[in-house]
N, CA and C atoms as a LAMMPS dump frame, in Angstrom:
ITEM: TIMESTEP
0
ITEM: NUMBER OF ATOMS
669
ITEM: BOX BOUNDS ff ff ff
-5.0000000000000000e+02 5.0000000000000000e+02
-5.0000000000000000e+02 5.0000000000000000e+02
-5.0000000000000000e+02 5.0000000000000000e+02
ITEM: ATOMS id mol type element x y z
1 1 1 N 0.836 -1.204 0
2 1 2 C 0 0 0
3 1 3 C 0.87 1.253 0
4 2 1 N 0.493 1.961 -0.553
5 2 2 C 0.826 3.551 -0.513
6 2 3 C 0.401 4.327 -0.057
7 3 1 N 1.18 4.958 1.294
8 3 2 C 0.783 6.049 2.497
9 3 3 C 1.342 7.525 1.661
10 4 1 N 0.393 8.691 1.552
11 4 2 C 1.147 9.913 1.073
12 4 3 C 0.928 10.805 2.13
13 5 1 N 1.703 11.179 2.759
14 5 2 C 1.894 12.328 3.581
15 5 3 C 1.561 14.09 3.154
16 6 1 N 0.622 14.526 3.491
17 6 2 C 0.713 15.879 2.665
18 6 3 C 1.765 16.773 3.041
19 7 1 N 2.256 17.746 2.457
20 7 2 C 3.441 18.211 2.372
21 7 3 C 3.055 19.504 3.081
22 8 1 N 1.637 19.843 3.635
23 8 2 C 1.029 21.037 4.477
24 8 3 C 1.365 20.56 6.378
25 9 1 N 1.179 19.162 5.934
26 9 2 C 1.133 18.128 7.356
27 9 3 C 2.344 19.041 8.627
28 10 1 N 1.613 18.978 9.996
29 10 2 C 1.935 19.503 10.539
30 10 3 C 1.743 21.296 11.321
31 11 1 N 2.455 21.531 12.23
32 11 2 C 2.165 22.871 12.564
33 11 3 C 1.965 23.862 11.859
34 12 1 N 1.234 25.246 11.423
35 12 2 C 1.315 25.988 10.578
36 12 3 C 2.649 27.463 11.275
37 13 1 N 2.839 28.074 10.834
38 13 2 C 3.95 29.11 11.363
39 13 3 C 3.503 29.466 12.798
40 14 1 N 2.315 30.084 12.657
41 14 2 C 1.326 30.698 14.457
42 14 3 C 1.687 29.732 15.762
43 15 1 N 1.599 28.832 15.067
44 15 2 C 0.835 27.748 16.137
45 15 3 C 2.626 26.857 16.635
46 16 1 N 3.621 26.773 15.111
47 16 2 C 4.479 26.301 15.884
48 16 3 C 5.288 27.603 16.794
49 17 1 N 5.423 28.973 16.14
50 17 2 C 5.895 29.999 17.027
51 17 3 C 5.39 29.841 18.527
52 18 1 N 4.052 29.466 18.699
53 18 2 C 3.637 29.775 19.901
54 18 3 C 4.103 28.794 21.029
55 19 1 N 4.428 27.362 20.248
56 19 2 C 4.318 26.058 20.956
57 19 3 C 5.796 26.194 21.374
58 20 1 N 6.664 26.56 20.568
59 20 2 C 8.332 26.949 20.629
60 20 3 C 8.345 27.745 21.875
61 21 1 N 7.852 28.617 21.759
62 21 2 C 7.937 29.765 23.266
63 21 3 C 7.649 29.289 24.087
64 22 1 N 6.491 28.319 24.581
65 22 2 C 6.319 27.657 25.615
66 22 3 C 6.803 26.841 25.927
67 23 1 N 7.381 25.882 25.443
68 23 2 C 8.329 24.974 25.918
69 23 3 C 9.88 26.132 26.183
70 24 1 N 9.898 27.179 25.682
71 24 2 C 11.286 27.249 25.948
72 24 3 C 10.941 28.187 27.731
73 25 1 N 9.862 28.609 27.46
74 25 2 C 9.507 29.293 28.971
75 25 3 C 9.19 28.154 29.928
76 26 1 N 8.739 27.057 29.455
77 26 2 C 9.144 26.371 30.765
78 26 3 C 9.839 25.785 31.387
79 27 1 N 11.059 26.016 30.371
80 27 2 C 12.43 25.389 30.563
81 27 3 C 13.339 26.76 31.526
82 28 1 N 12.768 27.772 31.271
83 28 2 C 13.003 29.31 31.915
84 28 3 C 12.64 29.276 33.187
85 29 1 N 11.714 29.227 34.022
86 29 2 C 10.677 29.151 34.994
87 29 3 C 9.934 28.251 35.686
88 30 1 N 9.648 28.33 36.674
89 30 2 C 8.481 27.189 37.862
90 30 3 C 7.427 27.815 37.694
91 31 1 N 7.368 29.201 37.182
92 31 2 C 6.039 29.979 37.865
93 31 3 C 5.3 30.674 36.601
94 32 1 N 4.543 29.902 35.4
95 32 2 C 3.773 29.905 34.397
96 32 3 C 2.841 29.089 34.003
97 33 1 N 1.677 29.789 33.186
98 33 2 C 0.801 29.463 32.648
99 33 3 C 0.479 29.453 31.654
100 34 1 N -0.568 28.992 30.738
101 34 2 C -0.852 29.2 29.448
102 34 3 C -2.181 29.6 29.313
103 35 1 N -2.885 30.795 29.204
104 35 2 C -4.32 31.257 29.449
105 35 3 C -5.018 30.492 28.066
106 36 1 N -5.768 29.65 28.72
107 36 2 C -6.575 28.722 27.539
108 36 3 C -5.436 27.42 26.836
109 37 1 N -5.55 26.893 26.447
110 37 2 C -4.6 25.452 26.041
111 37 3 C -3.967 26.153 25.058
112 38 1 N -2.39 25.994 24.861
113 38 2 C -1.357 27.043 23.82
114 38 3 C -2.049 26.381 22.554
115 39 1 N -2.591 25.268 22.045
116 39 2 C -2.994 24.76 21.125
117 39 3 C -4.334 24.058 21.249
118 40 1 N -4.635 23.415 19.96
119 40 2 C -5.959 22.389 20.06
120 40 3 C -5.136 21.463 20.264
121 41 1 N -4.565 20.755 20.983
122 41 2 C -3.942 19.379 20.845
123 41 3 C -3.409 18.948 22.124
124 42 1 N -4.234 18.028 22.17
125 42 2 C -4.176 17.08 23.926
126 42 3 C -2.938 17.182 24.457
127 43 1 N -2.255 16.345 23.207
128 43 2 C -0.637 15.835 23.978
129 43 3 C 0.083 17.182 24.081
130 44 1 N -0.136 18.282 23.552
131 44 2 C 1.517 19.219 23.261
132 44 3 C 0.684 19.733 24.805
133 45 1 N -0.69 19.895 25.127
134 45 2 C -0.703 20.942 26.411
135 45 3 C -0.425 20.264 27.698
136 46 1 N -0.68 18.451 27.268
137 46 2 C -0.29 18.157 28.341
138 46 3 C 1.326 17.233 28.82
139 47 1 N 2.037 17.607 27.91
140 47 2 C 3.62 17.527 27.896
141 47 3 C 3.874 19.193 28.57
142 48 1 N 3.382 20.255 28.299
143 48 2 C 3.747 21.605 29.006
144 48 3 C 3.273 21.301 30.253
145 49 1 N 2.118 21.028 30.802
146 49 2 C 1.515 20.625 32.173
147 49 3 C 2.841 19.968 32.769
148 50 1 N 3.177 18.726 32.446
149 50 2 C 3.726 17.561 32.787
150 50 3 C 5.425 18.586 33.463
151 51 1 N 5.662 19.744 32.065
152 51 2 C 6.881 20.177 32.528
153 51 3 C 6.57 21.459 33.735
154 52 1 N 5.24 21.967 34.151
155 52 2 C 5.279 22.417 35.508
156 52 3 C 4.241 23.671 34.756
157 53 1 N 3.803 23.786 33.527
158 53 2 C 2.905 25.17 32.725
159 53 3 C 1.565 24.65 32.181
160 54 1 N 1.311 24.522 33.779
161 54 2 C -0.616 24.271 33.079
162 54 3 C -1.459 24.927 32.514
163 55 1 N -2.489 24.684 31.796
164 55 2 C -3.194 25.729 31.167
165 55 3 C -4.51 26.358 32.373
166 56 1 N -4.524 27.498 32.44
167 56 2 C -5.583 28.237 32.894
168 56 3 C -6.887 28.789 32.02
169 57 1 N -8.181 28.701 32.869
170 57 2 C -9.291 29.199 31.61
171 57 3 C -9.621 30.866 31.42
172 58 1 N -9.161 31.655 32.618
173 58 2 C -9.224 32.729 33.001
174 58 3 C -8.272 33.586 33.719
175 59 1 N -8.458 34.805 33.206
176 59 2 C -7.028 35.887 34.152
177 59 3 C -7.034 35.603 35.594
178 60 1 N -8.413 35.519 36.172
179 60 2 C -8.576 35.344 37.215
180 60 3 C -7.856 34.439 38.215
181 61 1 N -7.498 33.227 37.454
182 61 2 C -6.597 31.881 37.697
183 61 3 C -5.074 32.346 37.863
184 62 1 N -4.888 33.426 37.738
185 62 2 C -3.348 33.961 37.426
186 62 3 C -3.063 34.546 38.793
187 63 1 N -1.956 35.242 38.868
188 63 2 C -1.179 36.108 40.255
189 63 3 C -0.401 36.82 39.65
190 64 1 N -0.193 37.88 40.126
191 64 2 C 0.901 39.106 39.971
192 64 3 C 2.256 38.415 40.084
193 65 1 N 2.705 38.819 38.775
194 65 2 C 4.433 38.148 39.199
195 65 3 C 4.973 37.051 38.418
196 66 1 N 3.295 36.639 38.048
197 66 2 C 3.273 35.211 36.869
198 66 3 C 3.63 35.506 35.461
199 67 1 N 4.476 34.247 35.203
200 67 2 C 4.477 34.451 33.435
201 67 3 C 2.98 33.458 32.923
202 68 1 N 2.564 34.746 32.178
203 68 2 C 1.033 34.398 31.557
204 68 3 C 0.94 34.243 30.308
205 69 1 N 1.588 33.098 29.27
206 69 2 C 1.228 32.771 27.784
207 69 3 C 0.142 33.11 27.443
208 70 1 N 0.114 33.963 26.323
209 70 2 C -1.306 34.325 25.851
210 70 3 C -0.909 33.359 24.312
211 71 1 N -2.219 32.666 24.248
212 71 2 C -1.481 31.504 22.986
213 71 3 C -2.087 31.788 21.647
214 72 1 N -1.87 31.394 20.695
215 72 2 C -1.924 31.608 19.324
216 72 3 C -3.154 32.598 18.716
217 73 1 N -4.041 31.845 19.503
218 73 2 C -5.689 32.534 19.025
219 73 3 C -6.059 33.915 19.096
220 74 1 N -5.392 34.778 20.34
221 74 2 C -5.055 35.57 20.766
222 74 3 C -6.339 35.914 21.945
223 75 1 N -6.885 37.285 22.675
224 75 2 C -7.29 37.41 23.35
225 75 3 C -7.935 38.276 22.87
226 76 1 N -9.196 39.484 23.777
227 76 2 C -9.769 40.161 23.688
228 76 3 C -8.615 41.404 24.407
229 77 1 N -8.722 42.518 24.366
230 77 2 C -8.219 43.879 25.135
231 77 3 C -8.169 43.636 26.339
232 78 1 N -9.722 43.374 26.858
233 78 2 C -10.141 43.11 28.297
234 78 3 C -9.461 42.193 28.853
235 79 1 N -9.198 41.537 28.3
236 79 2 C -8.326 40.097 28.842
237 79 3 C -6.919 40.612 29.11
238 80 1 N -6.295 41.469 28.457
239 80 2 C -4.736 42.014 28.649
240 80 3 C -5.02 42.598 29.686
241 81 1 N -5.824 43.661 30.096
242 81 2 C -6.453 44.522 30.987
243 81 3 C -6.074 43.89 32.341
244 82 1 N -7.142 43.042 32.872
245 82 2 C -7.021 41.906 33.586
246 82 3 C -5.872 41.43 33.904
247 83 1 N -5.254 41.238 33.07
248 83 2 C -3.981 40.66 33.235
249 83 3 C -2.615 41.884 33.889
250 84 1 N -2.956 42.682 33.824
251 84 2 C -1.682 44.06 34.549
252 84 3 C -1.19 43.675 35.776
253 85 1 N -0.425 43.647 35.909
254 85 2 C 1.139 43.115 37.062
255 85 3 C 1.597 41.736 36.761
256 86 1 N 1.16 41.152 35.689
257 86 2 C 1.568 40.011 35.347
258 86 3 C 2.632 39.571 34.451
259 87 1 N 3.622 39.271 34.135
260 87 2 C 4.81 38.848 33.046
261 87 3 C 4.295 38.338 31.607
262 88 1 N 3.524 39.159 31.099
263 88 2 C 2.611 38.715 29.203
264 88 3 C 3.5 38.246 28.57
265 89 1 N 3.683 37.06 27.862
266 89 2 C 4.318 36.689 26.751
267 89 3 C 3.316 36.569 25.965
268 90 1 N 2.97 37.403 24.964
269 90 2 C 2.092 37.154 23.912
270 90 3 C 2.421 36.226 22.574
271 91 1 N 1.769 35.254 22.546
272 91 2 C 1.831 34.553 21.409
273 91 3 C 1.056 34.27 19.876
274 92 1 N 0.121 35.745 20.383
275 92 2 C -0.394 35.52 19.375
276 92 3 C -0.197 35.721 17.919
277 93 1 N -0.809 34.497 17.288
278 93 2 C -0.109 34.447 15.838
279 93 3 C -0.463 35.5 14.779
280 94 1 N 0.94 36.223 14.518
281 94 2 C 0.95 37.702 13.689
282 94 3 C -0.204 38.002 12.621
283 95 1 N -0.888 36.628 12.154
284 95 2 C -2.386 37.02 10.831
285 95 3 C -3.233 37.255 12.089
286 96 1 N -3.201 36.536 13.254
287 96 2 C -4.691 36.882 14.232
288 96 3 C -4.346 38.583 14.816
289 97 1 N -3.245 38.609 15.068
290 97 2 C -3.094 39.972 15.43
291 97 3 C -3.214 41.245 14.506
292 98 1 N -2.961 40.64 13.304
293 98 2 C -3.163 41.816 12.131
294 98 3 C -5.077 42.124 12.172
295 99 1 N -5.564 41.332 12.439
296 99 2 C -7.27 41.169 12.408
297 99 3 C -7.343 42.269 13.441
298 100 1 N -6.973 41.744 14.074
299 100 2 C -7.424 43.01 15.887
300 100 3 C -7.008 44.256 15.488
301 101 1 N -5.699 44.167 14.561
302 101 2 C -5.734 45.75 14.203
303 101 3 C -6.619 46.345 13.527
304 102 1 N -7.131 45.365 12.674
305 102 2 C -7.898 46.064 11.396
306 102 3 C -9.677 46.106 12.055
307 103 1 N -10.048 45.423 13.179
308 103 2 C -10.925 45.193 14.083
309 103 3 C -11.168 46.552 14.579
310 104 1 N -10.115 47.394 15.536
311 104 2 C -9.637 48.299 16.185
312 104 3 C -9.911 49.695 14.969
313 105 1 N -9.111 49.579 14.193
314 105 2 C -9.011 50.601 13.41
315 105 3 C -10.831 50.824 12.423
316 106 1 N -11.123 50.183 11.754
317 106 2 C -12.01 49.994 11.212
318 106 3 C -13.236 50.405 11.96
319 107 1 N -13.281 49.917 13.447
320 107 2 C -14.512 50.581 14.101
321 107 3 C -14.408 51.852 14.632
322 108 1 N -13.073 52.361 14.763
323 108 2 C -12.858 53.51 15.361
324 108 3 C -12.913 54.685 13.947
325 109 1 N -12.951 54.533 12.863
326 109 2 C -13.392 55.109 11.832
327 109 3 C -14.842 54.826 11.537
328 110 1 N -15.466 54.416 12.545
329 110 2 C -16.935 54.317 12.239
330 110 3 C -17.959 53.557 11.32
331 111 1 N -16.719 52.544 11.303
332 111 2 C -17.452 51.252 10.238
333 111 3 C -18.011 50.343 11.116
334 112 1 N -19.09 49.22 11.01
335 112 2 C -19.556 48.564 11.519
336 112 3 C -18.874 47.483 10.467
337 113 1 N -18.267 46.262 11.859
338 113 2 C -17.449 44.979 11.569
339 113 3 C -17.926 43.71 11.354
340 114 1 N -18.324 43.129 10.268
341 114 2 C -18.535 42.324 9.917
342 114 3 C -17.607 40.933 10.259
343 115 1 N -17.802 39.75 10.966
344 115 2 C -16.831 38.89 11.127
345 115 3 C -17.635 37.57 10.781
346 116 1 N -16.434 36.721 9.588
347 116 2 C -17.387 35.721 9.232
348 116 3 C -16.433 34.666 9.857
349 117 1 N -17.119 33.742 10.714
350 117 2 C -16.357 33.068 11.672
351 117 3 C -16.987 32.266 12.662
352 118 1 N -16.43 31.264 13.665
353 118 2 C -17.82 30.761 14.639
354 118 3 C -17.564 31.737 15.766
355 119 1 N -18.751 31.752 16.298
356 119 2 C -18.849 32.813 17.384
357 119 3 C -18.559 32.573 18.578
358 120 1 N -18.25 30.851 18.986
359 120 2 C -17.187 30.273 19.998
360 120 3 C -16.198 30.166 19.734
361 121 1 N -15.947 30.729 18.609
362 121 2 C -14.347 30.062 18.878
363 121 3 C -13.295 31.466 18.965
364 122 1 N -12.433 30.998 20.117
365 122 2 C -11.692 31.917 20.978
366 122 3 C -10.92 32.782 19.864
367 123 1 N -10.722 32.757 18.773
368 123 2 C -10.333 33.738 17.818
369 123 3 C -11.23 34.905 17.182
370 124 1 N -11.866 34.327 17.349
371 124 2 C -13.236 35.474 17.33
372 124 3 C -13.738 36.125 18.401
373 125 1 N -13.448 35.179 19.417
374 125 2 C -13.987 36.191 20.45
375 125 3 C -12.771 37.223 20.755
376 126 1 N -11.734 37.277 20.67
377 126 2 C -10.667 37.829 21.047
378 126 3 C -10.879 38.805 19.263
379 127 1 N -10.898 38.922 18.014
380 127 2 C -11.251 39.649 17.24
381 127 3 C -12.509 40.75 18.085
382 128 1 N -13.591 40.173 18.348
383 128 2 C -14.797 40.813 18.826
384 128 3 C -13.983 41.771 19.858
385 129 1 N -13.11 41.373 21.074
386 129 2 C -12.713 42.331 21.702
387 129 3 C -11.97 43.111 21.497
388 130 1 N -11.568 43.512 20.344
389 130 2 C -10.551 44.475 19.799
390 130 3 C -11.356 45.698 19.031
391 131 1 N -12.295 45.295 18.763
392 131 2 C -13.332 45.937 18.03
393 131 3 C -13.512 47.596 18.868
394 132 1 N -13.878 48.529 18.704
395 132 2 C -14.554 49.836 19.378
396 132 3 C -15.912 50.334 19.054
397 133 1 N -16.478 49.205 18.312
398 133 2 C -17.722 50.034 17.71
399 133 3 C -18.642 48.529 17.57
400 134 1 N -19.604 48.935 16.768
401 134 2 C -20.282 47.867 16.181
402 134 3 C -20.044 46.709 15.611
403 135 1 N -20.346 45.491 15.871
404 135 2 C -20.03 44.481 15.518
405 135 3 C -20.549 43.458 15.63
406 136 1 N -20.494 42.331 14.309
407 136 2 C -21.672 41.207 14.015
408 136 3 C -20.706 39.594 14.009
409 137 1 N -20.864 38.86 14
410 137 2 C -20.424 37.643 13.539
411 137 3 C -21.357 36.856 13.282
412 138 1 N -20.713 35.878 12.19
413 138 2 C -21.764 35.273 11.413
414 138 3 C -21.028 34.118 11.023
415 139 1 N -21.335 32.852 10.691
416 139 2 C -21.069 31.408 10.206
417 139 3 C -22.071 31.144 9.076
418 140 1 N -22.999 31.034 8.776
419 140 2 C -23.976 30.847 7.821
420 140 3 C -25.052 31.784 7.296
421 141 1 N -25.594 31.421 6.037
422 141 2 C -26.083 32.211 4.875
423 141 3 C -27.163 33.118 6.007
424 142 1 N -28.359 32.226 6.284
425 142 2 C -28.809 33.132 7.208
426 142 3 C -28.92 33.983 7.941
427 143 1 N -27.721 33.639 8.837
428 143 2 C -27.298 34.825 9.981
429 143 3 C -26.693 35.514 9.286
430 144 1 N -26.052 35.87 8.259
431 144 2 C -25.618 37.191 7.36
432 144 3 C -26.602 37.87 6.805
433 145 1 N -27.619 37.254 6.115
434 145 2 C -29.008 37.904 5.751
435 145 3 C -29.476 38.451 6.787
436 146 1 N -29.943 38.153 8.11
437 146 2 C -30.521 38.414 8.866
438 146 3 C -29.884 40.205 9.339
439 147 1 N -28.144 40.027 9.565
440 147 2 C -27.631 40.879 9.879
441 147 3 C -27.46 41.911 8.392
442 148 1 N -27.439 41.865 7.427
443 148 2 C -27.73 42.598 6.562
444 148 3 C -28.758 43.323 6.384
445 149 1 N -29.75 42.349 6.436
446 149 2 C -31.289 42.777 6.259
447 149 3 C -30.859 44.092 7.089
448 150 1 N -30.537 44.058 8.395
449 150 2 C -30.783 44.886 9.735
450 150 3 C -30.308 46.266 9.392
451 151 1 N -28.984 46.035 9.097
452 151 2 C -28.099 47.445 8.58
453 151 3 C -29.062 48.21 7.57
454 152 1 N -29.696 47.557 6.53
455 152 2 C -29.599 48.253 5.212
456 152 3 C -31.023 48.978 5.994
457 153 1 N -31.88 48.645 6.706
458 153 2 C -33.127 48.966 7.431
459 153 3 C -32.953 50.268 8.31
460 154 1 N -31.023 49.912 9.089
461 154 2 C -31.09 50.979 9.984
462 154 3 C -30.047 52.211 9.177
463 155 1 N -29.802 51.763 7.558
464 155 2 C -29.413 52.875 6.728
465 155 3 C -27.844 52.823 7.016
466 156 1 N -27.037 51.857 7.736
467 156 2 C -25.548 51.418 7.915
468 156 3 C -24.97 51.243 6.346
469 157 1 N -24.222 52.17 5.922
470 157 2 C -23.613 51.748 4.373
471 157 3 C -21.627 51.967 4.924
472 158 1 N -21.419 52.235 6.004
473 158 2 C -20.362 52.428 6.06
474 158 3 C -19.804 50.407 7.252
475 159 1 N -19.098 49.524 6.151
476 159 2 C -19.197 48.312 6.788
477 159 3 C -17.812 48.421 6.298
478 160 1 N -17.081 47.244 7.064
479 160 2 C -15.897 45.841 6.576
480 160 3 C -16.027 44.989 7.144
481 161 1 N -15.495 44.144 6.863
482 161 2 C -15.623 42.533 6.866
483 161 3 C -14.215 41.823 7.193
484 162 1 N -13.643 40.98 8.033
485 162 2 C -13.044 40.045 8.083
486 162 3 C -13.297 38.658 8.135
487 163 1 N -12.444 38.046 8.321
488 163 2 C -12.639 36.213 8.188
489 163 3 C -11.759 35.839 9.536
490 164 1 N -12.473 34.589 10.461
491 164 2 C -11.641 34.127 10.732
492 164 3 C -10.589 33.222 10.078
493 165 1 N -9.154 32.967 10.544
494 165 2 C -8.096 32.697 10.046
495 165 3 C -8.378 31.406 9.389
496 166 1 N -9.005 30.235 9.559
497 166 2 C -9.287 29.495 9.329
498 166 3 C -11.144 28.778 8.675
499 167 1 N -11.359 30.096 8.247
500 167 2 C -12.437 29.619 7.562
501 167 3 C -12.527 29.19 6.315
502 168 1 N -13.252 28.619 5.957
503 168 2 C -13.535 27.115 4.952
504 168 3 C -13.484 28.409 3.514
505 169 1 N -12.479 28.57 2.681
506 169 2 C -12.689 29.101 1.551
507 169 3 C -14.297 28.9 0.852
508 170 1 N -14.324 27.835 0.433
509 170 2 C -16.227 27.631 0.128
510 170 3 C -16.796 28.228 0.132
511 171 1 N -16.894 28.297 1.728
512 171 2 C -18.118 28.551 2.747
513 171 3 C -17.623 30.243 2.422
514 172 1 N -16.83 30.825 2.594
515 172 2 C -16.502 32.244 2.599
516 172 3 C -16.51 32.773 0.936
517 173 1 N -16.884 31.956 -0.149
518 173 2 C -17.02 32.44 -1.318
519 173 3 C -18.715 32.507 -1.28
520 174 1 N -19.527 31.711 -0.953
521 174 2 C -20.76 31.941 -0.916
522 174 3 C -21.512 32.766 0.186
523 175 1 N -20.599 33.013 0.984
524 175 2 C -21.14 34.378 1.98
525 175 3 C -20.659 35.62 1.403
526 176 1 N -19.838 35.15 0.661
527 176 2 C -19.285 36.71 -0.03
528 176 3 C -20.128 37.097 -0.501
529 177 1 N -20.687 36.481 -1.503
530 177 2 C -21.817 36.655 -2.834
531 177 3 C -23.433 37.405 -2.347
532 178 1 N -23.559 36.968 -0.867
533 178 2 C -24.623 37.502 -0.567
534 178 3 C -24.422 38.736 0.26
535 179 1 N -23.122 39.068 0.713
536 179 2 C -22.532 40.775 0.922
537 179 3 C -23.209 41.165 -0.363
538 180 1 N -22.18 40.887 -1.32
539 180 2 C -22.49 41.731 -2.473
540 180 3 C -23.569 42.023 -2.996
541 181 1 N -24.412 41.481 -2.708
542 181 2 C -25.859 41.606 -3.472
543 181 3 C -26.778 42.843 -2.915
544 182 1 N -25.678 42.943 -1.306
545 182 2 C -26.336 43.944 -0.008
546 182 3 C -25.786 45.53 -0.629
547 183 1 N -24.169 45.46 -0.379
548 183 2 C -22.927 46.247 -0.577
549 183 3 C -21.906 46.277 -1.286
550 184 1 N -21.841 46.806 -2.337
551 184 2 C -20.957 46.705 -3.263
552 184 3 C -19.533 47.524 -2.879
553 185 1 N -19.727 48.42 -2.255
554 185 2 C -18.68 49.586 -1.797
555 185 3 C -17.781 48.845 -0.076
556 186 1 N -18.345 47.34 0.02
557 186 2 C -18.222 46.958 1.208
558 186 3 C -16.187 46.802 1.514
559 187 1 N -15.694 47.257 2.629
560 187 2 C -14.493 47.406 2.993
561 187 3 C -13.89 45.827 3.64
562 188 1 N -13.653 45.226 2.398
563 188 2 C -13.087 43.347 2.228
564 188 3 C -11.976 43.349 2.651
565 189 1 N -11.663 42.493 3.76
566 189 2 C -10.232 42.202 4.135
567 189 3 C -10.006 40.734 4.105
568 190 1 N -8.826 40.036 3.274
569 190 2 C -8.453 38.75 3.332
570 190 3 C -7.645 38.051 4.139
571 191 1 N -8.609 37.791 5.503
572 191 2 C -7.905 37.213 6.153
573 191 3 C -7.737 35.757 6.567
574 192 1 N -8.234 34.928 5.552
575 192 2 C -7.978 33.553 5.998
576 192 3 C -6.658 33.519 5.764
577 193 1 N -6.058 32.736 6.169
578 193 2 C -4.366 32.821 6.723
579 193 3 C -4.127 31.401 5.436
580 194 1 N -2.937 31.445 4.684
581 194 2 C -2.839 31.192 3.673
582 194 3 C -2.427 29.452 3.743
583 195 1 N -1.863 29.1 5.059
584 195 2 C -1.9 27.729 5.263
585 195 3 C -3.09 27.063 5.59
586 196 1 N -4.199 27.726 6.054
587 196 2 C -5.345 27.115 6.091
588 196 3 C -5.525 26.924 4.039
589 197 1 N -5.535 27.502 3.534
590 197 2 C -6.018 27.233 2.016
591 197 3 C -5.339 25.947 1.385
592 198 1 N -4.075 26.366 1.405
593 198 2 C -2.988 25.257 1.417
594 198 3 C -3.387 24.155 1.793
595 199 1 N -4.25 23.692 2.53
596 199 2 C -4.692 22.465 3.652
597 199 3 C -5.917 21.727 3.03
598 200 1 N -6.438 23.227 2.449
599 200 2 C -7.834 22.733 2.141
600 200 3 C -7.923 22.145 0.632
601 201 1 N -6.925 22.923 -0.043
602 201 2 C -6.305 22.333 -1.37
603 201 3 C -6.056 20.883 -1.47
604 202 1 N -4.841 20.699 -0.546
605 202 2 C -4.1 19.423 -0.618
606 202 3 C -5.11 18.279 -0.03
607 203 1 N -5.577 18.696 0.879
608 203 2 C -6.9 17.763 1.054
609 203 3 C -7.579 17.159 0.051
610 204 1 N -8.219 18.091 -0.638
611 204 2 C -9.216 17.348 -1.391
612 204 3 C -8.041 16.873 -2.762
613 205 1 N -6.664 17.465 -2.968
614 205 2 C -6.419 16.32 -3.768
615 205 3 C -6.165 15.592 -3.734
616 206 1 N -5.825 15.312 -2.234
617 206 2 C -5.583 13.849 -1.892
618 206 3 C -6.414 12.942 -1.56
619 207 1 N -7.869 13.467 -1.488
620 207 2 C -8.729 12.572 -1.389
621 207 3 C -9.155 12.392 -2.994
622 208 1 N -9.299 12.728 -3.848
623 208 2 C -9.694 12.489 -5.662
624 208 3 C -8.934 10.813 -5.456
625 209 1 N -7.951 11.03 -5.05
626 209 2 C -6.398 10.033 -5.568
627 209 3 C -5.866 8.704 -4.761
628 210 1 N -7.241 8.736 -3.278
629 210 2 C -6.843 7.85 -2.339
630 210 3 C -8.171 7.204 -2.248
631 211 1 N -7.649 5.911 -1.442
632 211 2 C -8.967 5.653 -0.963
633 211 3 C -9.157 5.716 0.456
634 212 1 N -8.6 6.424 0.95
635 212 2 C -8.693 6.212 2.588
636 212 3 C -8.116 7.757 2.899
637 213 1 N -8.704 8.991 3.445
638 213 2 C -7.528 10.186 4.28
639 213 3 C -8.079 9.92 5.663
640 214 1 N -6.488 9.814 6.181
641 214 2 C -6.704 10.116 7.606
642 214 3 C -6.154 11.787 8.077
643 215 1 N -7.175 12.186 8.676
644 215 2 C -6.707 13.92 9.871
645 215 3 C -6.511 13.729 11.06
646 216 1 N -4.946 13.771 11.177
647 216 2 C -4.624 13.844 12.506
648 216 3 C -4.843 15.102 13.253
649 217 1 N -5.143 15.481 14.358
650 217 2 C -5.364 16.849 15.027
651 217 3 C -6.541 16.639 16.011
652 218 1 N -6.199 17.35 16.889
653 218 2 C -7.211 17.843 17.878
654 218 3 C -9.018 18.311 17.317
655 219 1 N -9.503 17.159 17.897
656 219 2 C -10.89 17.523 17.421
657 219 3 C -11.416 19.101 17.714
658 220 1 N -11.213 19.886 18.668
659 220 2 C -11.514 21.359 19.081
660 220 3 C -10.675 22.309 17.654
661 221 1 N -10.393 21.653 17.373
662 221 2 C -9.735 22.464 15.717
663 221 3 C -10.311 23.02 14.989
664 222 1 N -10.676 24.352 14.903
665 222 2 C -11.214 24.815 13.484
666 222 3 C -10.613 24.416 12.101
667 223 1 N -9.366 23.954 11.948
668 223 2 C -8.704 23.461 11.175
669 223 3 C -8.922 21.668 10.282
């Protein structure tokens, strides 16, 4: 039989930057945490546990004085906030952080933020908290209609839009289509992060060509 390995296989840049820092901080220190699991993946958070850097769900879980991993997905504002007298190593991965800027900036010019993305998942919520103004998230055709419908009713023509990092190209070409039908002048930012595409590519050509794909990864994966 013939096993093909995809050539995407493995960490993407974010996620191994972040996993690198934490192991090297706990090779640094007795006295750290990782706010939320540094990854989706059982074994890498609980090999950091094992070396003395458990994961915490909240600032609250923390102490003044602590080194506090903020991990890939990144956080909300409020959450840094919270966190003051504490040792921040931020890890979040440079496409999620470019979002929060454009999150930040975009509402503070008085656009209302469009985010197409799931609305649990900690990259979005940490997008949502960067935000200063108005702001929607949405996963499916519906809930974009719904939130469209709303704007064009309450006369909102000043919008942009991001993606979370890992949303399904597809799925984000046919939500596009029904922006457009709303807003043509709409302020588009491309932010699915380019190894998610890469992934989604090699996937399906490796499924045309096999008879069997296996996905290794943490089921909590948007990926």
């Amino acid at each position: 039989r013939t096993i093909t390995l995809a050539s995407s296989a493995g960490f993407c840049y974010g996620v191994k930057r972040a996993v690198d820092r934490a192991f090297e901080i706990a090779a640094q220190t007795s006295d750290a945490v990782t706010l939320g699991p540094i990854i989706h993946n059982p074994q890498i958070v609980q090999r950091l546990q094992d070396l003395g850097v458990p994961s915490v769900s909240s600032p609250q879980e923390t102490h003044p004085g602590q080194t506090v991993i903020i991990r890939s997905h990144g956080v909300a504002q409020s959450v840094y906030d919270q966190l003051d007298g504490r040792n921040i190593v931020d890890c979040t991965c440079p496409h999620v952080a470019r979002i929060h800027r454009i999150a930040r900036e975009m509402t503070e010019q008085g656009k209302v933020l469009l985010i197409a993305g799931n609305p649990d998942h900690p990259e979005v919520q940490g997008i949502v908290g960067h935000a200063k103004g108005e702001v929607h998230v949405f996963q499916d055709e519906k809930t974009l209609t719904e939130i469209l419908e709303k704007l064009r009713r309450e006369g909102k023509t000043e919008i942009a839009v991001v993606q979370q990092t890992t949303l399904g190209q597809l799925l984000w070409k046919n939500l596009q289509s029904i922006i457009e039908k709303y807003y043509t002048n709409i302020k588009k930012f491309d932010t699915i992060c380019n190894a998610t595409n890469l992934r989604q590519q090699e996937s399906v050509a490796l499924a045309q060509k096999s008879d069997l794909m296996i996905v290794i990864g943490g089921r909590e994966s948007s990926n």
